[in-house]
N, CA, C and O atoms as a GROMACS GRO file, in nm:
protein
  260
    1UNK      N    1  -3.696  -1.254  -1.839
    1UNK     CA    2  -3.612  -1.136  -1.846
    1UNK      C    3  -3.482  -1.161  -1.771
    1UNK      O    4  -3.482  -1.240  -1.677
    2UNK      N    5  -3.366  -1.095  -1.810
    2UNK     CA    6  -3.235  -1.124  -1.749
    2UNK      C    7  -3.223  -1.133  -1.682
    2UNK      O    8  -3.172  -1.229  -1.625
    3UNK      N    9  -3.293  -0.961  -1.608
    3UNK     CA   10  -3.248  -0.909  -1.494
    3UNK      C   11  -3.309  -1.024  -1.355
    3UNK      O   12  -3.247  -1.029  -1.249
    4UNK      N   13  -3.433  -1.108  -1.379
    4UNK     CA   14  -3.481  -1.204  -1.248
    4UNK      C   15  -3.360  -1.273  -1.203
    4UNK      O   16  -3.335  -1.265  -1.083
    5UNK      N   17  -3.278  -1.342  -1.281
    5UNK     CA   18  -3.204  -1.417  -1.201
    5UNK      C   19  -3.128  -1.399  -1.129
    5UNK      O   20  -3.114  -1.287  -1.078
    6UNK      N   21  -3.048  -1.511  -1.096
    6UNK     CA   22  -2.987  -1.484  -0.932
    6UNK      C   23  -2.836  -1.427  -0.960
    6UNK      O   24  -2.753  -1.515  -0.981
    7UNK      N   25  -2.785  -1.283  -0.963
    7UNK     CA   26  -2.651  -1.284  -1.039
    7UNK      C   27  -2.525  -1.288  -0.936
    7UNK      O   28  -2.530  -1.267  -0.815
    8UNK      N   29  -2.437  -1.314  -0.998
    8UNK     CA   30  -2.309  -1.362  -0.912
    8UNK      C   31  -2.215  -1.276  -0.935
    8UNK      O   32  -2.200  -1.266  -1.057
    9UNK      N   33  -2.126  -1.190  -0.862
    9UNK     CA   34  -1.988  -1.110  -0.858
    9UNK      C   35  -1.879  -1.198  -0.843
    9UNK      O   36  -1.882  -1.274  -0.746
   10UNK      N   37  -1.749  -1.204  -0.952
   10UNK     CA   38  -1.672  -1.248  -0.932
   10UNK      C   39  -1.573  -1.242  -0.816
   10UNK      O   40  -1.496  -1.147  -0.803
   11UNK      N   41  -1.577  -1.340  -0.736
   11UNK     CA   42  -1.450  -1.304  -0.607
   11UNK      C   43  -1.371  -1.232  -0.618
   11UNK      O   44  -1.369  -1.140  -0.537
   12UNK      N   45  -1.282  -1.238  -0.708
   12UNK     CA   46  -1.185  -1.131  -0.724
   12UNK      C   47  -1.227  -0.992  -0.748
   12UNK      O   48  -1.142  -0.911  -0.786
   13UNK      N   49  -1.342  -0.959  -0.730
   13UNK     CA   50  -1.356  -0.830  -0.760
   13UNK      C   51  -1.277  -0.736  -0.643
   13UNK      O   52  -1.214  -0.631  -0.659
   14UNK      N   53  -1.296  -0.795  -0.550
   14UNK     CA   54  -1.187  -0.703  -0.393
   14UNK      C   55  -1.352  -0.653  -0.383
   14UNK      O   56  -1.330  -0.536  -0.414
   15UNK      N   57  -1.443  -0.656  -0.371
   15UNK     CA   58  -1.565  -0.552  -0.332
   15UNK      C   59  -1.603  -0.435  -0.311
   15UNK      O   60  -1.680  -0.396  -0.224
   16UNK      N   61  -1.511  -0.330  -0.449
   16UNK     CA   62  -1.494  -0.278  -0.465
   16UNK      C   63  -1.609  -0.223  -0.569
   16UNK      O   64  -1.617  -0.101  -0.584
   17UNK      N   65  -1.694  -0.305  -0.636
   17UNK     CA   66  -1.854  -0.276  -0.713
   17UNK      C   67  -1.801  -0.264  -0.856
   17UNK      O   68  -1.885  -0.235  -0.942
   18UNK      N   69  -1.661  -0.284  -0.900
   18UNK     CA   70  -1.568  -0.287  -1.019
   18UNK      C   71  -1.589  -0.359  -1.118
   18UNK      O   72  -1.530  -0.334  -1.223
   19UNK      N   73  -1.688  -0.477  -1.108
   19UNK     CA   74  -1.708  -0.578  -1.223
   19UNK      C   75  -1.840  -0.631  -1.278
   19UNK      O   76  -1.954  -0.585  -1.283
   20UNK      N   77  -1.804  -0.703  -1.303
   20UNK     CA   78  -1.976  -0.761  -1.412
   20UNK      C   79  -2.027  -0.894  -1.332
   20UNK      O   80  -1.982  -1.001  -1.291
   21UNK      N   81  -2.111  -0.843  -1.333
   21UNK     CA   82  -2.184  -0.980  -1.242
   21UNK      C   83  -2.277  -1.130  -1.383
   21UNK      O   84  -2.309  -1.147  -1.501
   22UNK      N   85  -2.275  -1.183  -1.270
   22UNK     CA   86  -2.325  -1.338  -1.446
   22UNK      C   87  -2.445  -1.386  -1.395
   22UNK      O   88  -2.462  -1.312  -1.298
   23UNK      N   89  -2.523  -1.450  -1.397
   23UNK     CA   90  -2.661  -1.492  -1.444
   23UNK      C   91  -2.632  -1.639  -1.505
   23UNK      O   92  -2.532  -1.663  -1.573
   24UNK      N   93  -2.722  -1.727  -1.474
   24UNK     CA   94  -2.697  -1.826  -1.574
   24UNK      C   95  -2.867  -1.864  -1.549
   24UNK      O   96  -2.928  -1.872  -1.443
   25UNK      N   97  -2.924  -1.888  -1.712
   25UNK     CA   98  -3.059  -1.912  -1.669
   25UNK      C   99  -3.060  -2.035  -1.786
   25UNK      O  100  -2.973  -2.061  -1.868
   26UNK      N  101  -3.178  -2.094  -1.766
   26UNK     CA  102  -3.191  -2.226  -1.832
   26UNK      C  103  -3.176  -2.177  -2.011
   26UNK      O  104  -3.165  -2.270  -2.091
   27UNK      N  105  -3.177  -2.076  -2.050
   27UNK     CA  106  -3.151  -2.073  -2.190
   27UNK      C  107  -3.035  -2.012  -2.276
   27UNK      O  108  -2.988  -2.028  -2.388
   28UNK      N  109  -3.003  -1.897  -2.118
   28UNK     CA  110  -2.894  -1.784  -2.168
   28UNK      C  111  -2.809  -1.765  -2.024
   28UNK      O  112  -2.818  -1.805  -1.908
   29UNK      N  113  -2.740  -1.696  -2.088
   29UNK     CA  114  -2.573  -1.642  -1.952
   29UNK      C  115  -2.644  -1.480  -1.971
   29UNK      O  116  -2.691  -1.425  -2.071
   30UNK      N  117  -2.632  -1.442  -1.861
   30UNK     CA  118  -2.633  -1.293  -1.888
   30UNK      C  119  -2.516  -1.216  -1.760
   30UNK      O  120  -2.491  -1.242  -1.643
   31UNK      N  121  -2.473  -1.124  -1.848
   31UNK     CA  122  -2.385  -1.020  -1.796
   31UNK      C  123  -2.414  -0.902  -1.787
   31UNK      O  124  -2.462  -0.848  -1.887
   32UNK      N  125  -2.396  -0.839  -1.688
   32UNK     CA  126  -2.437  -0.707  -1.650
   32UNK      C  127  -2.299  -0.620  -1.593
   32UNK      O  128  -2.192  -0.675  -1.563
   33UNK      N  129  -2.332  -0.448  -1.584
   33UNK     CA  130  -2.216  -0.418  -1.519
   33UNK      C  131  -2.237  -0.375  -1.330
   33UNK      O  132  -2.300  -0.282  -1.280
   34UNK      N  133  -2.182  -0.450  -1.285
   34UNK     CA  134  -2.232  -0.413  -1.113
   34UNK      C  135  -2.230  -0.271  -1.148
   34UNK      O  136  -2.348  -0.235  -1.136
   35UNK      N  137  -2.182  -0.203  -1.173
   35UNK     CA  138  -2.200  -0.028  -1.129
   35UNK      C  139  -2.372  -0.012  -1.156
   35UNK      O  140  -2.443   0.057  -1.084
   36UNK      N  141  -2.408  -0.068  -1.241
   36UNK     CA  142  -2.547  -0.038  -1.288
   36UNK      C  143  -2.630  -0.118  -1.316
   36UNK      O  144  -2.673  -0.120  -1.432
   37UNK      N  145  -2.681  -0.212  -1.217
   37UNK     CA  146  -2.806  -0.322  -1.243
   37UNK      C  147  -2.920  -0.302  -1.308
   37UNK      O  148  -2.969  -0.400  -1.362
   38UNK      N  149  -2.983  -0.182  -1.317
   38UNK     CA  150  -3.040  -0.170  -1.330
   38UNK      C  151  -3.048  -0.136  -1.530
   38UNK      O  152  -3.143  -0.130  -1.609
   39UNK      N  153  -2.899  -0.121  -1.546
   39UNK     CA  154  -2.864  -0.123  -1.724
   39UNK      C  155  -2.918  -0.225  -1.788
   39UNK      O  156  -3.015  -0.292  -1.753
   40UNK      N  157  -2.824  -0.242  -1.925
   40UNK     CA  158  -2.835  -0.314  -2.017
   40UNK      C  159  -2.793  -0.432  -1.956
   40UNK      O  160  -2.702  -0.418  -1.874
   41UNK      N  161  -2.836  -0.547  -1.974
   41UNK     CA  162  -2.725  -0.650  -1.994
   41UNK      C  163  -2.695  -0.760  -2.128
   41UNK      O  164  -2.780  -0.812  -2.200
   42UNK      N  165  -2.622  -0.768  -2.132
   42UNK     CA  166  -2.550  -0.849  -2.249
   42UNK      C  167  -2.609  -1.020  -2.212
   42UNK      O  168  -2.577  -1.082  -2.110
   43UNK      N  169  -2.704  -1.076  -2.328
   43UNK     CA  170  -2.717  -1.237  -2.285
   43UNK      C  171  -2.626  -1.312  -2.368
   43UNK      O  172  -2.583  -1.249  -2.465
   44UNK      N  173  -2.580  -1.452  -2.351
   44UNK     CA  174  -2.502  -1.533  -2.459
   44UNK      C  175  -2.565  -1.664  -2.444
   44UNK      O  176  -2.608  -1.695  -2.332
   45UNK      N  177  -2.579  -1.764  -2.563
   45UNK     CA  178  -2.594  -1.874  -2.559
   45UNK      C  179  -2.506  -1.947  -2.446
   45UNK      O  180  -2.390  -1.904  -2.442
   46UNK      N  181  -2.542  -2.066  -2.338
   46UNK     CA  182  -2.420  -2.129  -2.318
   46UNK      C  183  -2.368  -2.176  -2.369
   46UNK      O  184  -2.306  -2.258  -2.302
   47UNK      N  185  -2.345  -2.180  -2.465
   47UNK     CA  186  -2.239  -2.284  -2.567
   47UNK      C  187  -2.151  -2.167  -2.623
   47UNK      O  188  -2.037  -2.199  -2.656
   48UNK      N  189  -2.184  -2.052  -2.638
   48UNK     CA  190  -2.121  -1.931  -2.664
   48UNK      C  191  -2.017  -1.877  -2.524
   48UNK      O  192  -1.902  -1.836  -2.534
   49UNK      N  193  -2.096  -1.892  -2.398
   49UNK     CA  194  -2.030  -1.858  -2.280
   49UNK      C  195  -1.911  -1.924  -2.238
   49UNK      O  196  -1.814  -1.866  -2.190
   50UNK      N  197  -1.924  -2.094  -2.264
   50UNK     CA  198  -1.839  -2.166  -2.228
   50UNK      C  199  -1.714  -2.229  -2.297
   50UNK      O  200  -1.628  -2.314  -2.273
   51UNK      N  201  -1.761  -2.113  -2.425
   51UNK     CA  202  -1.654  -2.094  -2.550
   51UNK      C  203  -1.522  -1.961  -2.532
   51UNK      O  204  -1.403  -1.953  -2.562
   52UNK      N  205  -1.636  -1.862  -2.456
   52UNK     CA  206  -1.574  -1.787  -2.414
   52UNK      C  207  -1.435  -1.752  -2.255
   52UNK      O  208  -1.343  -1.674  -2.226
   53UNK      N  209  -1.519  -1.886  -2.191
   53UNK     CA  210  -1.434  -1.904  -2.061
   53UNK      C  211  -1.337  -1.994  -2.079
   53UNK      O  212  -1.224  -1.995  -2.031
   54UNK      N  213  -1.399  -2.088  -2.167
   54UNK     CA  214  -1.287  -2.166  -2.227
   54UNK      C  215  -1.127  -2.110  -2.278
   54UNK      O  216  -1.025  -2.167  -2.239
   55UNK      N  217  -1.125  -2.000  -2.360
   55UNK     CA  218  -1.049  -1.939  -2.445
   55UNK      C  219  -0.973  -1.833  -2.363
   55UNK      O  220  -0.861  -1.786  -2.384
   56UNK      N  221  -1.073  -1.802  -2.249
   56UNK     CA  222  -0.977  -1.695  -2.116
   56UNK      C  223  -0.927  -1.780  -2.028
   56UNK      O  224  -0.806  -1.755  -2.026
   57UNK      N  225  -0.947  -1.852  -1.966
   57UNK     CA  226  -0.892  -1.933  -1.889
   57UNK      C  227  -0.778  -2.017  -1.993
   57UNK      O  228  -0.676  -1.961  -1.952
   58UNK      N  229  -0.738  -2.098  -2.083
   58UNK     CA  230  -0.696  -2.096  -2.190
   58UNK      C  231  -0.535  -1.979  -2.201
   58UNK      O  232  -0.418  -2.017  -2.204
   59UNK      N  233  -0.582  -1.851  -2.204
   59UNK     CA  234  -0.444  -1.725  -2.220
   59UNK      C  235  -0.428  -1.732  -2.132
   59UNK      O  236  -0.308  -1.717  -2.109
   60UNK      N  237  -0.533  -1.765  -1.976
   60UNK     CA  238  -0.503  -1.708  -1.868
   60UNK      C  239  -0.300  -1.796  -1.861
   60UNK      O  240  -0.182  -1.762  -1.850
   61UNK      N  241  -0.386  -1.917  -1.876
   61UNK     CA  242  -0.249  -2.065  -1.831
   61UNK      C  243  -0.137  -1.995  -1.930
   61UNK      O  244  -0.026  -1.962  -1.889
   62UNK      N  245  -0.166  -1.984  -2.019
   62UNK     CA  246  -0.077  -2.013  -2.176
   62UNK      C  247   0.040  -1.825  -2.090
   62UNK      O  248   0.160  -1.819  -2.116
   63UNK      N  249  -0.003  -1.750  -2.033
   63UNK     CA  250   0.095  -1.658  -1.997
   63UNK      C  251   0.126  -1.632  -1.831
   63UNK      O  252   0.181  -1.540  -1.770
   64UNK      N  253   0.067  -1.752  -1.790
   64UNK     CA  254   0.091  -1.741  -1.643
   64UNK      C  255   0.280  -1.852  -1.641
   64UNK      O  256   0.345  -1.874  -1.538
   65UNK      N  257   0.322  -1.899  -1.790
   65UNK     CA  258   0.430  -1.967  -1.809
   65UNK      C  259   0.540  -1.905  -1.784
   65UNK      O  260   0.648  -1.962  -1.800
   0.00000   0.00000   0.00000
């Protein structure tokens, strides 16, 4: 189940409880919303996840120009 693993808050959140925390387990990524652990969370293939960080990090550069 998602929710066992060990999930991580992005630094930048300011610790403010504002963001989605990540999961990475031997089959799936899972995302959740810190306001509510106890919710839904969203799983992705890693090959799906690292498609996805790929492509943000990616705009991040492409408009930090």
């Amino acid at each position: 189940m998602v929710r066992d693993g060990v999930w991580r808050t992005s630094t930048r959140s300011g610790g403010e409880g504002n963001c989605v925390e990540v999961a990475g387990f031997p089959e799936s990524v899972g995302v959740r919303d810190s306001k509510d652990r106890q919710g839904p969370a969203l799983t992705f293939t890693p090959s799906a996840w690292t498609a996805f960080i790929a492509s943000t990090r990616a705009r991040q550069s492409h408009t930090r120009r």
